[in-house]
C-alpha positions in Angstrom: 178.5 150.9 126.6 178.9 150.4 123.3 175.6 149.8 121.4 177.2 150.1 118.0 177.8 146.4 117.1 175.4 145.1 115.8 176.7 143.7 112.6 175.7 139.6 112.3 177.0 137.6 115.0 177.8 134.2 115.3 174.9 132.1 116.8 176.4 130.7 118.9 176.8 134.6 120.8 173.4 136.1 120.0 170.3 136.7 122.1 166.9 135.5 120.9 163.5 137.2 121.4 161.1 134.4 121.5 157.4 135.8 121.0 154.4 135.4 118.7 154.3 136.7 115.4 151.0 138.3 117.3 152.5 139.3 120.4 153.4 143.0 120.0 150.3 144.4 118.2 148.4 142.8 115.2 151.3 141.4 113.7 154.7 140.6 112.8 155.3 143.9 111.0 154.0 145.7 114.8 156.7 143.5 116.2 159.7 144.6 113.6 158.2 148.3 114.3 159.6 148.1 118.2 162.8 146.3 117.1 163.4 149.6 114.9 162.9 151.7 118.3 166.3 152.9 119.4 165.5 151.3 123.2 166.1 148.3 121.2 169.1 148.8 119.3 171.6 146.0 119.0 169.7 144.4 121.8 168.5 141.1 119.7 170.8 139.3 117.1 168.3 136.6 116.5 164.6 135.8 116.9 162.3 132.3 117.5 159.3 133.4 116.0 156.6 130.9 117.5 154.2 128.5 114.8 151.1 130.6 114.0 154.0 131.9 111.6 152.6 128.8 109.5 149.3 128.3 108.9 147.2 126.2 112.1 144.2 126.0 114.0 144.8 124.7 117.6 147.5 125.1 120.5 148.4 127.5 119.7 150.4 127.2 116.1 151.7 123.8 117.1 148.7 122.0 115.0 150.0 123.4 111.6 148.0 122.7 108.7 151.0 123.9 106.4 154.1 125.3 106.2 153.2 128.5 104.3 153.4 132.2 105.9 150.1 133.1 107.5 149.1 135.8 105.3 146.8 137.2 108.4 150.3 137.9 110.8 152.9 137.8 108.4 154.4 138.8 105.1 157.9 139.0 102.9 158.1 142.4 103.8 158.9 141.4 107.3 160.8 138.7 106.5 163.2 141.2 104.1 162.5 143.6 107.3 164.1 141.4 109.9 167.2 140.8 107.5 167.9 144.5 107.3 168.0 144.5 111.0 170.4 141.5 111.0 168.4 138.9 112.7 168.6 135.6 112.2 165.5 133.5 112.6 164.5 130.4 113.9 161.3 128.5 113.6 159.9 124.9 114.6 158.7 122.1 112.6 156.7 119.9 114.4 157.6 116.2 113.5 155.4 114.5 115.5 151.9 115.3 113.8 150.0 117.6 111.5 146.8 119.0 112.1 143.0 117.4 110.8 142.4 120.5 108.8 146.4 119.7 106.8 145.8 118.8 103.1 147.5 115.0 104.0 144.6 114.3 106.5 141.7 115.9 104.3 142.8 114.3 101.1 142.7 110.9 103.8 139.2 112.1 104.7 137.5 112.4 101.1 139.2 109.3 99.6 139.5 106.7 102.5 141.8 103.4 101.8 142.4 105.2 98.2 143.9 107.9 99.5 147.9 108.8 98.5 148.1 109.6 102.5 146.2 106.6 103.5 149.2 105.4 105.4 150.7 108.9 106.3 148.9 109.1 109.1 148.9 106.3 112.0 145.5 103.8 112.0 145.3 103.0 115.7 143.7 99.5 115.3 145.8 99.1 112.8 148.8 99.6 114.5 147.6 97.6 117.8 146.2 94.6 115.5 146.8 91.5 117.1 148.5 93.5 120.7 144.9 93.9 122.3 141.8 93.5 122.4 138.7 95.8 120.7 136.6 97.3 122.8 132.9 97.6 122.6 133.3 101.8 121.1 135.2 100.1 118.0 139.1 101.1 119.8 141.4 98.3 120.1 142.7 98.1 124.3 146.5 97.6 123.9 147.2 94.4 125.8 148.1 95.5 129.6 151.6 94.7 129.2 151.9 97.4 126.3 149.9 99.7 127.4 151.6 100.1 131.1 154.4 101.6 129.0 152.9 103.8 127.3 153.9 107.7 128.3 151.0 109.6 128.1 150.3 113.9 127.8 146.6 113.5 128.6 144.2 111.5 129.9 143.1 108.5 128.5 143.9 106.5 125.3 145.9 108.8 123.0 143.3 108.7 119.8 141.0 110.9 118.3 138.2 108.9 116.0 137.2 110.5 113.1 134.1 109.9 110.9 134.8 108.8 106.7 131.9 110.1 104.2 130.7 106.7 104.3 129.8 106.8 108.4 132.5 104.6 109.4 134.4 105.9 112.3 138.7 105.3 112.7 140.4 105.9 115.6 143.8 107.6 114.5 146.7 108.3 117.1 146.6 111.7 118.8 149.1 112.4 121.5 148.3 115.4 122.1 145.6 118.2 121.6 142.1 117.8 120.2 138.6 119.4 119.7 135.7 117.7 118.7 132.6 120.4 117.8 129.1 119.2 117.4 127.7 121.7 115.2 124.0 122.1 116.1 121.8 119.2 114.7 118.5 121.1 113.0 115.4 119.2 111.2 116.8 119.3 108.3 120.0 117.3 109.2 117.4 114.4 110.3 115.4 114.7 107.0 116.8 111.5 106.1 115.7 109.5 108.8 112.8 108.6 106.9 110.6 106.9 110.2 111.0 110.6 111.8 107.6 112.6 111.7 108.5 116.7 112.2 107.0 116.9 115.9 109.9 113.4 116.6 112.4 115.4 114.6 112.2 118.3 116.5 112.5 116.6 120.1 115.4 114.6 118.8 116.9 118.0 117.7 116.5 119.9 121.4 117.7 116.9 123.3 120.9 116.3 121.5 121.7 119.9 121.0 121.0 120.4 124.8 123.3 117.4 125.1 126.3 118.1 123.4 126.1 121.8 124.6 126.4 120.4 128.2 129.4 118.2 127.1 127.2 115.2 127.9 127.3 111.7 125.7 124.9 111.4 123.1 125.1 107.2 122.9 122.6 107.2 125.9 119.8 109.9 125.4 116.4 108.4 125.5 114.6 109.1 122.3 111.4 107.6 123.2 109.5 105.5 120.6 112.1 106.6 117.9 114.7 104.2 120.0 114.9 102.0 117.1 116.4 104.8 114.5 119.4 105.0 117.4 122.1 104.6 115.1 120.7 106.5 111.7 120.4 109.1 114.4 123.8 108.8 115.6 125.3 108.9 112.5 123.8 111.7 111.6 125.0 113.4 114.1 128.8 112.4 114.1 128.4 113.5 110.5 127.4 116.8 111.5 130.3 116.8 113.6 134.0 118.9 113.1 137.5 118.1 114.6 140.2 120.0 115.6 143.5 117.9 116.2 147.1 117.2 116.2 147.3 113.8 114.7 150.8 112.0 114.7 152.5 111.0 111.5 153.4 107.9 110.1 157.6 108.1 110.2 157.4 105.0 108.6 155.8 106.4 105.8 158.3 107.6 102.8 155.8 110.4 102.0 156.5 111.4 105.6 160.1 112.1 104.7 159.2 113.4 101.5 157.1 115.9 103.5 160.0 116.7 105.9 162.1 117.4 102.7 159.9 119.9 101.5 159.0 121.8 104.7 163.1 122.4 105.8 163.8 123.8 102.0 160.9 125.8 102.6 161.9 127.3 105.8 165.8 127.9 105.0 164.1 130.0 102.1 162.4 132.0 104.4 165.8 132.6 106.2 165.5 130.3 108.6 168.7 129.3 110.5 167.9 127.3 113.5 164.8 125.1 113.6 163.6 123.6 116.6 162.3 119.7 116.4 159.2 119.7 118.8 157.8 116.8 119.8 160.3 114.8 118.0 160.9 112.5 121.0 157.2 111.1 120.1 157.6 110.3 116.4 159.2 106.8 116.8 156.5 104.1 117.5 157.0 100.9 118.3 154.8 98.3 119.7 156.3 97.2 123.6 158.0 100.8 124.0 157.2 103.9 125.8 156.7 105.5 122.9 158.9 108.6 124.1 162.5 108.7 123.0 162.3 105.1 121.7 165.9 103.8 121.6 167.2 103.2 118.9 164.5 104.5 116.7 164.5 108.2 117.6 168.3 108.1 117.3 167.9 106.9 113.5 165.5 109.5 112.8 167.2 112.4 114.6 170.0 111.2 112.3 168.0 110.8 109.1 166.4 114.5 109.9 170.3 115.6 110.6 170.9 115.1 106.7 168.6 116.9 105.3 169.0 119.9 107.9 172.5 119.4 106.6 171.5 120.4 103.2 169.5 123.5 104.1 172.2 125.1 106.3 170.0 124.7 109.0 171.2 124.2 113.0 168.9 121.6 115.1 167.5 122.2 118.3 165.7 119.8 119.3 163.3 119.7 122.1 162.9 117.7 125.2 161.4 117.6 128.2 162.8 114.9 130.8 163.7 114.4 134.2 167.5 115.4 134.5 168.5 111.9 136.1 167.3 109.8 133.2 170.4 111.9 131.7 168.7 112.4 128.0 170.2 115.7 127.9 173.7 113.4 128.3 172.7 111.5 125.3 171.4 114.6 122.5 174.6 116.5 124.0 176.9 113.2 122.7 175.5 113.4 119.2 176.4 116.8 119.1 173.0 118.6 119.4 172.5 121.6 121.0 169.5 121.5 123.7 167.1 123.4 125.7 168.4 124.1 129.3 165.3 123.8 130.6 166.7 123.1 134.4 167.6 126.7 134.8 164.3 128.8 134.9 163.7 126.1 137.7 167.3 126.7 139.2 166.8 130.0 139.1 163.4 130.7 141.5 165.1 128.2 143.6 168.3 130.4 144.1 166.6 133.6 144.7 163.7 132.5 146.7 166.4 130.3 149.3 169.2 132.9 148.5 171.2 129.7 147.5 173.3 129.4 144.6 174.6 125.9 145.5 172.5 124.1 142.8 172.7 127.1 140.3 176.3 127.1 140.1 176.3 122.9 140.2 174.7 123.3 137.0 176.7 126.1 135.5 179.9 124.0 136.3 178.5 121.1 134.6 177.8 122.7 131.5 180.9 123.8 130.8 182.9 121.1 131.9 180.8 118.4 129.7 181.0 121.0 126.9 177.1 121.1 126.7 176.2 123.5 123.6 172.8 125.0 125.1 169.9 127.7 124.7 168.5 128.8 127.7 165.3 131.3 129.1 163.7 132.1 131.9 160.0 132.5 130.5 159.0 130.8 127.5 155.3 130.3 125.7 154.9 127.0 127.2 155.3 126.4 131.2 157.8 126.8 134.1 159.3 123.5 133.9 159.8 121.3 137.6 159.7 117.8 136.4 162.9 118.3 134.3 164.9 119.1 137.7 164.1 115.6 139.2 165.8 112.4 139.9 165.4 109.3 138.3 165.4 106.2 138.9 167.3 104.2 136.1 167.8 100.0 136.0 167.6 99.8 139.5 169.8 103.0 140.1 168.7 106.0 141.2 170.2 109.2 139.6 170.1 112.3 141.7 168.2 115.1 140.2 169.4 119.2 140.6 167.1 119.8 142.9 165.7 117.5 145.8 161.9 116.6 145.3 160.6 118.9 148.6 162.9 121.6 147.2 161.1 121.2 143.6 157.9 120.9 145.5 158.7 124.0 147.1 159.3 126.2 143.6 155.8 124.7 142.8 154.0 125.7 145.6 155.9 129.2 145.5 154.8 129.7 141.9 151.1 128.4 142.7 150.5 130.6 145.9 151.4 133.5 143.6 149.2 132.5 140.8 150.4 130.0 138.6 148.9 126.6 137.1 149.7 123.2 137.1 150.0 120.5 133.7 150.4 117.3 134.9 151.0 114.2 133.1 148.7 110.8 132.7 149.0 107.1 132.8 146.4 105.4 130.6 143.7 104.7 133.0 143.9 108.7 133.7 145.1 109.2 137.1 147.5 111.7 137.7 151.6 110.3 137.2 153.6 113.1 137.6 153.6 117.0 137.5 155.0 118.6 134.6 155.2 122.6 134.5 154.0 125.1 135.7 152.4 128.1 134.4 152.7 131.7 135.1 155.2 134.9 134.1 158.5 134.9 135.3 157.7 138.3 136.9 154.4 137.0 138.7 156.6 133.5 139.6 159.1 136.0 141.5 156.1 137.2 143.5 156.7 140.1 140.9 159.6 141.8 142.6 161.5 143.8 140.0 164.7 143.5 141.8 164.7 139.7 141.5 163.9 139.7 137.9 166.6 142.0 136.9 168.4 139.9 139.1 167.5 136.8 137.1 167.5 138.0 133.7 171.6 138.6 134.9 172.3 135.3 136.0 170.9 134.2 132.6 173.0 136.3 130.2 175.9 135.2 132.2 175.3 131.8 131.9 176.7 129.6 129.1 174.6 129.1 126.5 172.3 131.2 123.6 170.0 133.1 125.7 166.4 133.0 124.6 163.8 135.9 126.2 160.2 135.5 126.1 158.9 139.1 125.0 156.3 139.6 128.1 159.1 138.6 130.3 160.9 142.1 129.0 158.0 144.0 130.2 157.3 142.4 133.4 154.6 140.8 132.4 152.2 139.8 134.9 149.6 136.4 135.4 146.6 136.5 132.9 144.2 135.0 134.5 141.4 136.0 132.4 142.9 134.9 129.4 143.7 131.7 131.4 139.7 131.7 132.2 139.0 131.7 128.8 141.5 129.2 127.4 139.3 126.2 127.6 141.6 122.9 128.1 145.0 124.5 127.5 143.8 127.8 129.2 146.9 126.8 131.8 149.2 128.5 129.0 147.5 131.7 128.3 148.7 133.3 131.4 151.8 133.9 129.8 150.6 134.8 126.4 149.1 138.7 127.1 149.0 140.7 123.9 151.0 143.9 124.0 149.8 146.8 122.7 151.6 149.6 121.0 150.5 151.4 124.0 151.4 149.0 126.2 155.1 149.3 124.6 154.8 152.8 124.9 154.6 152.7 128.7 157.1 149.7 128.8 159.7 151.8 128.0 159.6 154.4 130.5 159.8 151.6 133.4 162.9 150.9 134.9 162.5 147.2 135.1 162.6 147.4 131.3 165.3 149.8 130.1 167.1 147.8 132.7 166.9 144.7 131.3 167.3 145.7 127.7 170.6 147.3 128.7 171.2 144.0 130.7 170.6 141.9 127.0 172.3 144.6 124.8 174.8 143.9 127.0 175.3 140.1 126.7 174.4 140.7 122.8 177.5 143.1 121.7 180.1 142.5 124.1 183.1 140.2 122.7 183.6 138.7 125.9 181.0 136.5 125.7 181.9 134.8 122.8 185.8 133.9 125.2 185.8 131.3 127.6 183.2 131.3 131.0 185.2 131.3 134.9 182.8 130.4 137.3 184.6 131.9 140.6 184.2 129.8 143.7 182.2 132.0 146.6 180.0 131.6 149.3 176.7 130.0 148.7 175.1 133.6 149.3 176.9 135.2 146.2 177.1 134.5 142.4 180.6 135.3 140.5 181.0 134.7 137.4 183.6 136.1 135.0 184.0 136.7 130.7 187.1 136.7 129.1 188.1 136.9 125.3 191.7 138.0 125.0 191.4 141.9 126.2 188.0 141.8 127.0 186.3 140.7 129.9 182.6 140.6 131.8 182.3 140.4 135.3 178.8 139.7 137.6 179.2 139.7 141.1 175.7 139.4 142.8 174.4 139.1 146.4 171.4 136.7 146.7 171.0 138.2 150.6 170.0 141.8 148.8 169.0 140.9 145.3 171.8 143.8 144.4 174.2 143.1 141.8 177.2 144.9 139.3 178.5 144.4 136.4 182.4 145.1 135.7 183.8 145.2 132.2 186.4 146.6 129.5 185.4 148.5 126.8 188.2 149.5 124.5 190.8 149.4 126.9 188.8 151.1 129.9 187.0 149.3 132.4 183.4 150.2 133.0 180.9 149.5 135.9 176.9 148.7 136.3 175.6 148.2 139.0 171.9 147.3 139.9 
């Protein structure tokens, strides 16, 4: 097979590594070291390098507190590194919010209603003023018709309050992570409390450090006979107090758009080619809406954001996550957006787990017959997704989903009774809606059968669309649970995020499962066929055929789902070649 083409590709023809800049190693430049190994020659075109790229502090990278390289994981070395090696790079900007610790939110911190950001961010009371009603903790209650619409990520009202120099307390819209740390109160912290004798200060001190170290509210301790100084006390402590969030920006804010003018110049100079919107379904707010994919709104801003990618040479992906009968995916494919296939790492436990290709191929046929311009994976550094296979019902309608619910229920509990973890989604009262993804390896989600993944990782170079990989998914990775343990509230996700040491790589190569699949994606990466037109063959239910062809060339799977066992026919200049699996 010919290894030797590795010259830049269109995008459109590439496969993406999708990893940490953290993943393999200590940094980015560990990570360019194994894409210099000959094992991965011509094997990746093009490479999603995940947020802690930028500057953040929480989820992961996707709190960012700015747009500059993360001196600690990355440098222009790599960046000049990665060129040399011909690979394209894409990023994320995350339009929805910014992180507490971003210079916008702390400048809105120190200076208050005479801040420059003061309106960059979004003033939950603010916002709701005259659509509810304030409750007795200071938050306004959007009135019940409102707030029955409301899509939620996490339990409870999406805010995060935050305290100004002065004491006052804001509650500012936070849909989804935060942190709040109560650093430990000492004596000295209460030496203003001028009614507070040393033996009074002391006790104060031990019961709301106990408190808050037992994640147990601090409005109701009993302080005694020093009852009275309640609040001097209480605002002493929320001053002593540190956040970490992801608070969501104000789109209606021009400073906003400045912001978003600065931060895609700054990534195309970094060489960035495709950037992924995440979270943009979120940043159109309007009072009486879901607040997800807001129609019109988000349409006007995915167009406004369109302009200035246009600019910067930049390709938009952007990011959603919905069920496949409200037919979004329909509606981002019309404007002519690429999107994430996220129905096929779903698809794809289904059809080798029920040795079924029925829905697989339902879904193949539909992407190229609606044209759909796509990037798919099988693992990724978020979750497994299910609710994106559902049905939907829609104005009275209901739409079919790819997958029937007991058949999605079944990947779920598949996935679980090997190991994996659920995220499920919230309406505002907190009760459990809907379950969202679920978390675990691709290898572990397989029941961490080698044959099946190789299996997999074929159906998904041979399906249309950019193929993404998530680097632990190359080297069978398997279920963290210790890091999952340790993760605190989004723990869920750290099963799939295991550090690779050079070592680690070291013994990667010398599995089969992993020169396998590299040869598998070198494959898909360098051969011309892929970028000809797709022939999905029709075949029993038990098989998968699918055939290549550009002009002379051509790349043929034929798999059995009865046996996992699968080849590969194709032309290499002018003689045809065989792999088989």
């Amino acid at each position: 097979m010919n290894d030797n083409n590795v010259s830049k590709k269109a995008i459109s023809n590439g496969v993406m590594l999708n990893a940490y800049p953290d993943s393999i190693g200590r940094n980015l430049s560990d990570i360019i070291k194994v894409l210099k190994k000959p094992e991965f020659k011509g094997v990746f075109s093009l490479f999603y390098v995940l947020p802690t790229f930028f500057n953040s502090d929480l989820d992961r990278g996707f709190s960012v507190i700015d747009y500059n390289l993360n001196d600690e994981l990355v440098s222009k070395d790599d960046l000049k590194a990665l060129e040399e090696l011909n690979i394209d790079l894409k990023f994320d900007i995350v339009l929805n919010h910014l992180s507490v610790a971003s210079p916008q939110f702390k400048d809105l911190l120190k200076h208050g209603d005479q801040s420059k950001y003061k309106d960059f961010f979004i003033d939950w009371n603010a916002f709701w003023e005259g659509n509810g009603k304030m409750g007795d903790d200071g938050i306004i209650i959007p009135k019940e018709e409102f707030l029955n619409k409301l899509f939620m990520r996490k339990s409870g009202l999406p805010i995060l309050k935050v305290v100004f120099p002065d004491g006052s307390e804001k509650p500012y819209w936070n849909t989804f992570y935060q942190k709040i740390i109560y650093n430990k109160l000492s004596v000295v912290d209460l030496s203003g409390v001028k009614e507070l004798t040393l033996d009074k200060a002391e006790l104060i001190c031990r019961r709301i450090n106990s408190a808050t170290q037992n994640n147990e509210t601090i409005e109701t301790l009993d302080f005694g006979d020093s009852n009275h100084l309640r609040n001097e006390i209480i605002q002493v402590v929320n001053n002593n107090k540190s956040y970490l969030g992801q608070m969501d920006v104000n789109a209606n804010s021009e400073l906003v758009w400045d912001f978003y003018e600065e931060t895609l110049q700054k990534v195309s100079d970094f060489g960035c080619k495709i950037l992924r919107l995440d979270a943009f379904a979120y940043l159109h707010k309007e009072i009486g809406q879901s607040n997800f994919f807001n129609k019109p709104g988000t349409w006007d801003y995915l167009e406004r954001i369109r302009k200035i990618a246009q600019k910067n040479n930049l390709m938009l992906l952007p990011e959603i996550h919905a069920e496949y009968g409200l037919h979004l995916h329909d509606e981002v494919a019309d404007k002519g957006y690429y999107f994430y296939d996220f129905f096929l790492p779903g698809l794809t436990i289904h059809t080798l787990e029920n040795a079924n290709s029925k829905a697989l191929i339902t879904w193949a046929k539909e992407i190229v017959s609606k044209g759909y311009k796509t990037v798919n994976m099988l693992g990724c550094h978020d979750g497994i997704p299910v609710l994106d296979l559902k049905g939907k019902e829609v104005k009275g309608c209901y739409n079919k989903g790819l997958l029937e619910d007991n058949e999605i229920e079944d990947v779920m509990s598949k996935i679980m009774e090997r190991g994996g973890r659920v995220k499920n989604l919230y309406d505002p009262s907190g009760k459990k809606i809907s379950y969202y993804q679920v978390n675990a390896t691709f290898f572990s989600a397989l029941g961490e059968d080698e044959q099946k993944l190789l299996l997999a990782r074929a159906i998904q170079i041979f399906m249309p669309g950019i193929p993404q990989v998530w680097y632990l998914d190359v080297f069978a990775g398997k279920n963290d649970y210790e890091a999952a343990d340790r993760g605190g509230n989004a723990g869920h996700k750290e099963i799939n995020r295991t550090t690779l040491t050079m070592e680690d790589i070291e013994a990667g190569l010398k599995k089969h499962s992993v020169l396998s699949q590299l040869e598998l994606i070198r494959f898909r990466n360098t051969s011309t066929a892929f970028s000809g037109t797709i022939r999905i063959n029709e075949t029993s239910d038990k098989e998968i055929d699918i055939k290549w062809i550009n002009q002379n060339d051509f790349a043929h799977l034929n798999a059995n789902l009865r046996t996992c066992n699968f080849s590969i026919t194709y032309s290499e200049a002018g003689i045809n070649k065989i792999l088989s699996f």
